[in-house]
N, C-alpha and C positions, 0 to 999 in steps of 0.2 A: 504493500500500500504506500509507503512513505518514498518508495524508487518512483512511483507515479509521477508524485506531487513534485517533484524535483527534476523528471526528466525532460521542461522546456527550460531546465535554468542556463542550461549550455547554449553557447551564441551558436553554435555548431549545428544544434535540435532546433532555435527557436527561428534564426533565420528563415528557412525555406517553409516553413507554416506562417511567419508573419509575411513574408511576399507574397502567400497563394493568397491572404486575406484581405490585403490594402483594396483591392476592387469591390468586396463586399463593403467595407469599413465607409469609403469613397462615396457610395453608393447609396449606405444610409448613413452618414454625414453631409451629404446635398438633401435627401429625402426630408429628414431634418432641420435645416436648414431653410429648404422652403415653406413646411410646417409652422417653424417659429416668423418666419416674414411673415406667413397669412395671417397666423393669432395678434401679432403685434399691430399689424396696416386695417385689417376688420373686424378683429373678437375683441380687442380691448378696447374699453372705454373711452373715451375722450377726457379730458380734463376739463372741469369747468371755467378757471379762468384763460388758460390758454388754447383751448378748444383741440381743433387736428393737430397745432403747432405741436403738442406735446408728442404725437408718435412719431416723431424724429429721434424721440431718444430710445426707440428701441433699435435703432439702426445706428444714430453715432455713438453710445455707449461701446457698443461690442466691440468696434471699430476703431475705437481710439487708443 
């Protein structure tokens, strides 16, 4: 059990499993990503004193 948990600790093992995975990862890190754009541009609220102005800061936050 404990040889398991330890057999991607080697750059040698975890290399060629983290290369076959960056395209999934890619994949749903965009999927995500346009996920948080839509909640941020039309599910959240507006602010009342600064109205739309306010969902700019869900886009220059992350960004800055």
């Amino acid at each position: 059990m404990t040889s398991d948990i330890f057999r991607y600790a080697a750059p040698q093992a975890f290399f060629p499993v983290a290369g076959k995975m960056i395209p999934w990862f890619s994949l749903l890190a965009g999927m995500l990503a346009l996920a948080g754009l839509y909640v941020a541009f039309f599910v959240a609220p507006t602010d009342h004193q600064q109205g739309e102005a306010y969902r700019i800061i869900f886009l220059h936050v992350p960004t800055a």
